[in-house]
ROZA-842545 format. One line per 2 residues: number of its first residue (from 0); their letters; for each residue y, z, x of C-alpha. Coordinates in steps of 0.25 Angstrom, whole numbers. Example, Ala and Ser with C-alpha at 12.3 -4.5 7.8 and 13.67 -1.06 7.14 Angstrom:
BEGIN
0	AS	-18/31/49  -4/29/55
***
This chain:
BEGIN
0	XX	-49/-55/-127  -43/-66/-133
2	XX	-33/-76/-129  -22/-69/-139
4	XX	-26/-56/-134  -26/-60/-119
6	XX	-13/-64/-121  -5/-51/-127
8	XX	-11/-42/-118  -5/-51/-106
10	XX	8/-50/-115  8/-37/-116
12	XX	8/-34/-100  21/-41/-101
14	XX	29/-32/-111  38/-22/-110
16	XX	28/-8/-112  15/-13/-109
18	XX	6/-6/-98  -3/-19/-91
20	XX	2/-23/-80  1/-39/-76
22	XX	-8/-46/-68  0/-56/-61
24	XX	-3/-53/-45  -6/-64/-38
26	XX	-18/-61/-27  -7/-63/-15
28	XX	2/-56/-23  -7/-44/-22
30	XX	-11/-45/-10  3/-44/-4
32	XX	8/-31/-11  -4/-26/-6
34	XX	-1/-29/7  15/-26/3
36	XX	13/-12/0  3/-9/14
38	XX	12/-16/22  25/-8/22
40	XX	31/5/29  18/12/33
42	XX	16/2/45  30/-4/47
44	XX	36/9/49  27/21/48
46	XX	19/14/58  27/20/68
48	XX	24/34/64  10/30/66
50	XX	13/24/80  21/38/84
52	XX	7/46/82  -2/36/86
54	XX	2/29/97  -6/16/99
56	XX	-18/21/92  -10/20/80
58	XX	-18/7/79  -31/11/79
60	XX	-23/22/66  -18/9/57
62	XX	-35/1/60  -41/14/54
64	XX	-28/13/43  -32/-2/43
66	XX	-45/3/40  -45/14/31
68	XX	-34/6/21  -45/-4/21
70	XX	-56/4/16  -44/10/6
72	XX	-40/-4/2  -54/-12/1
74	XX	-59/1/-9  -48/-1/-17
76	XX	-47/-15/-18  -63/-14/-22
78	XX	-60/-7/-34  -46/-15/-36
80	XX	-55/-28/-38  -64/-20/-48
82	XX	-52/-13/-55  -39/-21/-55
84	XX	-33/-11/-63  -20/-3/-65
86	XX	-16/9/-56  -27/4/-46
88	XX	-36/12/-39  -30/22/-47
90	XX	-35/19/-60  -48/17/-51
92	XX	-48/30/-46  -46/36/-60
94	XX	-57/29/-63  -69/33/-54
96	XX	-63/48/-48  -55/51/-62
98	XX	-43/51/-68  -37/64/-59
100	XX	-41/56/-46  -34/43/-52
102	XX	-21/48/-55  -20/55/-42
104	XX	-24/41/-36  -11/34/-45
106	XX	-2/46/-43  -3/47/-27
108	XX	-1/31/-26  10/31/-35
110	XX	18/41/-26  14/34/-14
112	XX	17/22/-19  31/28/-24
114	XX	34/34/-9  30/20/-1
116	XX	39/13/-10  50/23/-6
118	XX	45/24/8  47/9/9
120	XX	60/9/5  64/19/15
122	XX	57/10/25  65/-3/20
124	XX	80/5/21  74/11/35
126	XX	72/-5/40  86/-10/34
128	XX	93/3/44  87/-6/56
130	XX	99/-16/51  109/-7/45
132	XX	106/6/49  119/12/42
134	XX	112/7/28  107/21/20
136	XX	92/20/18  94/23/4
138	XX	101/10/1  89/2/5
140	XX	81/11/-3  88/10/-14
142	XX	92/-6/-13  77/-11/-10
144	XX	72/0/-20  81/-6/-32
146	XX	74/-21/-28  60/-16/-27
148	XX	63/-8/-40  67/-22/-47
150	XX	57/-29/-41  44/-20/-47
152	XX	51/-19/-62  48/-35/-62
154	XX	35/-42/-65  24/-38/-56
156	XX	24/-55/-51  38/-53/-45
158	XX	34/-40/-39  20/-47/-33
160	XX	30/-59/-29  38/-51/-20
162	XX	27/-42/-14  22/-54/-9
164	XX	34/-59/-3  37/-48/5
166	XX	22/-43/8  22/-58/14
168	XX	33/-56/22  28/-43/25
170	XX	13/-49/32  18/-62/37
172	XX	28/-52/45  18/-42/48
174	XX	10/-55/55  21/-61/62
176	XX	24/-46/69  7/-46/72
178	XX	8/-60/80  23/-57/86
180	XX	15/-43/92  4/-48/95
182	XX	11/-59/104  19/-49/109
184	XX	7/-41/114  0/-53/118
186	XX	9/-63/122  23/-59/122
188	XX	35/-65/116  48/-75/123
190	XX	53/-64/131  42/-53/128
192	XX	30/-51/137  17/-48/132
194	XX	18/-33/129  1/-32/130
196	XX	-5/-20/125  1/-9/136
198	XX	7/-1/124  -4/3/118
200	XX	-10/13/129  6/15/136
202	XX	11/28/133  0/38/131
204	XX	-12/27/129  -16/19/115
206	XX	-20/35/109  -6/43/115
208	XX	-8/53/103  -23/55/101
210	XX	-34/51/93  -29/61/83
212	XX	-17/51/81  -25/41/75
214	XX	-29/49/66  -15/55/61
216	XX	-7/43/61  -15/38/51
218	XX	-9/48/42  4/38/43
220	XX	-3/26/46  -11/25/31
222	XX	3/25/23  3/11/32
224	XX	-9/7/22  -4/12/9
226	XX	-3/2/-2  -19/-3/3
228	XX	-20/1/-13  -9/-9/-18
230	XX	-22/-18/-22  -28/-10/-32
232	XX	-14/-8/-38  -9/-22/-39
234	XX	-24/-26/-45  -19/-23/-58
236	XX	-9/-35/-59  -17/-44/-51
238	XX	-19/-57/-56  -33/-58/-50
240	XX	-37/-45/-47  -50/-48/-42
242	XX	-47/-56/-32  -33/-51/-28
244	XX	-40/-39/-26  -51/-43/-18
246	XX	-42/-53/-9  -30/-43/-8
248	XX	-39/-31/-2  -46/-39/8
250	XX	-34/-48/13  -25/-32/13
252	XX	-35/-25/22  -36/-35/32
254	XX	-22/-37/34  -17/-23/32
256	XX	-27/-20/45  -22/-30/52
258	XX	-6/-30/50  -9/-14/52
260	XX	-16/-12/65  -9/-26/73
262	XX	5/-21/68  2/-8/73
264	XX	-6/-14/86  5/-22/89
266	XX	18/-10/87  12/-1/97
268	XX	6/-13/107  21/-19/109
270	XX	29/-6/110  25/6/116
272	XX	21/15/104  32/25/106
274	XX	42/15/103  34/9/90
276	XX	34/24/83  50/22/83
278	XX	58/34/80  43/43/75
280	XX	44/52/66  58/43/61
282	XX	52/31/55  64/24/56
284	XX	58/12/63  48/0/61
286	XX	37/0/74  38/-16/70
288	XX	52/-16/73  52/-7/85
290	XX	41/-16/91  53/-29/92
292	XX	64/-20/93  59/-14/106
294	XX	54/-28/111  70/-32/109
296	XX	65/-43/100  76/-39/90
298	XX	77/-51/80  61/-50/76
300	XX	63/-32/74  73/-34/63
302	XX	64/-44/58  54/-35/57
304	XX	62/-26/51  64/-34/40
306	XX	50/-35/39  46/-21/38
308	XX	57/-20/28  50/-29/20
310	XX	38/-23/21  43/-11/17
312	XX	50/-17/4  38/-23/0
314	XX	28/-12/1  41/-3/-6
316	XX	40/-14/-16  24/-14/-18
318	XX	23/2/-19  32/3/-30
320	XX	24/-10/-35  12/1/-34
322	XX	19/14/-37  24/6/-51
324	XX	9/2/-55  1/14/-49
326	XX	12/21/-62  9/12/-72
328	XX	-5/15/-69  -3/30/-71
330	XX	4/30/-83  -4/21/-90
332	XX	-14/30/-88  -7/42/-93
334	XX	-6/48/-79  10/45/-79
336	XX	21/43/-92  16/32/-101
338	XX	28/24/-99  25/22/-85
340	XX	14/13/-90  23/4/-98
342	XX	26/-9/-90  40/-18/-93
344	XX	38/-34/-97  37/-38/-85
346	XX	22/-30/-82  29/-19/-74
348	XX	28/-5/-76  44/-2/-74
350	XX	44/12/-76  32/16/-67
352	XX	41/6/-57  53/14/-59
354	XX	47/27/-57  39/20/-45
356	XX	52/20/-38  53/35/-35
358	XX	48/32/-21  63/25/-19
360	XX	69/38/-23  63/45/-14
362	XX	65/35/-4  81/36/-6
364	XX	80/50/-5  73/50/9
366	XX	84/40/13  92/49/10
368	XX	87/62/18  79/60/31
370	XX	71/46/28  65/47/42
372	XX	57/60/40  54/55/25
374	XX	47/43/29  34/50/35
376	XX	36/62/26  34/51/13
378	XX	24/44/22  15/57/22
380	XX	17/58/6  13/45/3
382	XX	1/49/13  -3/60/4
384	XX	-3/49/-9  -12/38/-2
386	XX	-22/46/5  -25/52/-8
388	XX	-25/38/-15  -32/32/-5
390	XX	-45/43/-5  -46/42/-19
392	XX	-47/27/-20  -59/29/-10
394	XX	-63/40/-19  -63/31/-30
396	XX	-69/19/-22  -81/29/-19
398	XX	-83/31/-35  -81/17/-37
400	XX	-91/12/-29  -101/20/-35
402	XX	-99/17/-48  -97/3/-45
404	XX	-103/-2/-35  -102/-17/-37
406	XX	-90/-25/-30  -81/-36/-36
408	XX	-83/-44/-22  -73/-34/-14
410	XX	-76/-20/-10  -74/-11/2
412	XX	-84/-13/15  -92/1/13
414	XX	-89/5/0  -90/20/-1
416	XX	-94/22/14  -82/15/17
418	XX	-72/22/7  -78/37/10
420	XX	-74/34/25  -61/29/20
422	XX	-60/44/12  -62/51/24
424	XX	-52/44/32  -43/46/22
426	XX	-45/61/23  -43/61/37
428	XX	-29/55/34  -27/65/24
430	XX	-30/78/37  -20/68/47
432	XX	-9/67/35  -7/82/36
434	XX	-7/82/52  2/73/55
436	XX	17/78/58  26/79/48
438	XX	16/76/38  13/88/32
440	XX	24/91/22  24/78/15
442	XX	8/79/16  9/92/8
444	XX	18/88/-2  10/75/-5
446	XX	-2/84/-7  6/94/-16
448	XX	12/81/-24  -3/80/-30
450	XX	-6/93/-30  6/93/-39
452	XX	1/79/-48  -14/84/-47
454	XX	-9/97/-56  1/87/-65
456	XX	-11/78/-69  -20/89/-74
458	XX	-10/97/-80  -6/85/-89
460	XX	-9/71/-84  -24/70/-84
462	XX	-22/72/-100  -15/59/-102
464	XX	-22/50/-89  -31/40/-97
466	XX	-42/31/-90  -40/18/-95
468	XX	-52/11/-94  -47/-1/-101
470	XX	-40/-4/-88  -52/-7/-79
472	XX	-58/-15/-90  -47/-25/-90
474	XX	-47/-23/-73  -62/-29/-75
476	XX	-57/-40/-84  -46/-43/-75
478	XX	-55/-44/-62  -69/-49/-73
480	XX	-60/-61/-76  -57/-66/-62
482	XX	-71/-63/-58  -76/-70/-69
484	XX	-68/-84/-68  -74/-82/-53
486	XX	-87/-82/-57  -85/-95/-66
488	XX	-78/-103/-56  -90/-99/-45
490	XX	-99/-101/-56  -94/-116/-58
492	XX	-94/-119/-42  -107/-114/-43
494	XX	-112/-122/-55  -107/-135/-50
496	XX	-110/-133/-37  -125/-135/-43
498	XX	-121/-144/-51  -117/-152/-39
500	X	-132/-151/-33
***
């Protein structure tokens, strides 16, 4: 391509109707809405659900989450590295299972991604009733809704700016509660004596509900770990997409297992466990901000309300972030209206941005009902879309691995071993999803919802769903051109290096 050329086709990702998304991510940038959108509701405040049925043991449920998301996130970011391309693992998916597999891969993240965003914003107007309780939910819904709304319709840098801000408040929160708890296990606080761990076997021992409880709460506990697939998503605007990738999915799997399993350790080692499931089957309240709360340390719970807030708002703000691309994706592909596909001048894909933000809809509309019973009800939907997308991206790893078995210097430990065991696990979510309480109505419509999109797509979408193989060819070039100025630079050290003897 020549110099000219190169420089109309970066043009042309700036004007108003073209479909290619920027490249302008920095490698922190990524890394932190990655870490945004898995860090949000799902620990902060469905945590306490998990706590309910597990008791204690509900740590050894977020290690094998910890350890499951890993598997999930280290097969993705695997391919990511190979295939930086638009719609992710779901153009992957299309690729190595075929196109029916790849659009119910898009489709069932897209609706997640649409729910969690709306889910989150429930959980921001929940937080703010800890100050003003008289405020309607709705109205937090709909004020930070419109914000987030704004903020995604700008360029993707802006986005990535903020989504790092708030995702670094987010951690460097998350690590000050990890230190605070673990001197308050450990040590004690001015006025607070070491609690120990006492907690942990009081009140029906460290496994009050069972072995089998384990096993159930993970049907909860996994919406903690979704947005592990944020990586492939965000790849394709990446600056460096080889080495974001890489970096990005090491640096999340460690500290997602360890913010996870300590934050957890922690809840249910200072207050007896009872107390840190709050209200059950409400959802109404934070464990993190029952655990200060019930210690009378007052000042440092409504700060960590306002934490959790944040946390909430940002993984709100990186799930429409997702929800938008993952449409783009589908409609460039034909699996969607064409104009979906269309991005403004800015490099954002407004329409699919707008229609993203069906999730607050809904959102509103539980704050207007019966939001407490809602929260889990939507929890167990959203179940239902990232089981399925996370077994068909070990699926498609499977596929992948034997028609490529080479790595770009980052691939999961195992390979296909690994993945298969992560399948079956995933199964065995899938049988607890249906058992636990309340679960099964919102499991069923989730099932029928694809049931429903499985009989839309061959009745008329898989007539117009294109496979554009153009699109890894410019992944390649994109991650081929990092790698090779790599290779020249090591080359050079090399070079001189013998030279220099």
């Amino acid at each position: 391509m020549s110099h000219n050329d190169d420089t109309r086709s970066h043009a042309a990702a700036g004007t108003a109707g073209s479909r290619t998304l920027k490249r302008s991510l920095s490698h922190g940038q990524m890394t932190m809405i990655v870490m945004g959108s898995a860090l949000g509701t799902g620990l902060f405040l469905g945590s306490g659900t998990a706590i309910a049925m597990a008791g204690p043991a509900v740590i050894l449920t977020y290690a094998i989450g910890s350890a499951l998301a890993s598997v999930i996130g280290a097969a993705t970011g695997e391919m990511a590295v190979r295939y930086p391309v638009r719609g992710g693992f779901g153009t992957i998916a299309t690729r190595y299972l075929g196109p029916f597999a790849g659009f119910l891969t898009r489709i069932a993240y897209w609706t997640a991604t649409v729910l969690i965003a709306g889910v989150e914003l429930v959980s921001v107007a929940t937080y703010l009733n800890y100050w003003w309780p008289q405020l309607p939910l709705w109205a937090g819904i709909a004020a930070f809704g419109v914000a987030l709304i704004v903020l995604n319709l700008t360029s993707v840098k802006s986005f990535g700016m903020l989504e790092f801000f708030l995702s670094s408040i987010k951690v460097i929160s998350i690590i000050a509660f990890l230190l605070v708890g673990l001197c308050l296990i450990f040590f004690g606080l001015p006025g607070h004596a070491a609690v120990g761990t006492a907690n942990l076997f009081n009140d029906g021992g460290f496994m009050p509900n069972g072995l089998q409880s384990v096993w159930l709460s993970l049907a909860v506990v996994m919406f903690s770990f979704g947005g592990i697939e944020m990586i492939s998503i965000s790849a394709a605007e990446a600056k460096d997409p080889s080495r974001s990738v890489r970096s990005s999915a090491k640096a999340m799997m460690v500290r997602l297992a360890t913010f996870y399993v300590l934050a957890v350790l922690i809840v249910v080692a200072v207050i007896p466990w009872r107390s840190a499931s709050g209200l059950g089957d409400a959802v109404d309240a934070s464990p993190f901000v029952l655990v200060f709360e019930q210690l009378g340390i007052h000042g440092v719970a409504h700060f960590v309300n306002f934490v959790v807030l944040i946390a909430a708002l940002s993984s709100a703000n990186a799930n429409l972030y997702a929800g938008a691309r993952l449409l783009h994706s589908l409609a460039a592909d034909g699996m969607a209206p064409r104009q979906l596909a269309q991005v403004n001048r800015a490099g954002v894909p407004a329409r699919a941005v707008w229609l993203s933000t069906s999730g607050m809809v809904i959102a509103i509309l539980l704050a207007l009902y019966s939001p407490k019973e809602a929260f889990l009800s939507m929890i167990f939907v959203i179940m239902v879309c990232a089981l399925t997308v996370w077994v068909l991206i070990l699926f498609a790893y499977i596929v992948y691995k034997r028609v490529e078995p080479a790595t770009n210097g980052f691939r999961l430990w195992g390979g296909q071993f690994t993945a298969a065991v992560g399948v079956l696990l995933l199964f065995a979510v899938w049988v607890a999803l249906f058992m636990v309480r309340g679960s099964m109505v919102p499991a069923i419509v989730g099932v029928g919802y694809f049931v429903v999109l499985s009989l839309l797509y061959f009745a008329r979408i898989r007539h117009t769903h294109v496979i554009d193989e153009q699109t890894f060819v410019e992944a390649q070039q994109a991650t081929g051109e990092y790698d090779a100025m790599k290779y020249d630079a090591d080359h050079a050290l090399e070079t001189a290096a013998k030279l220099g003897r």
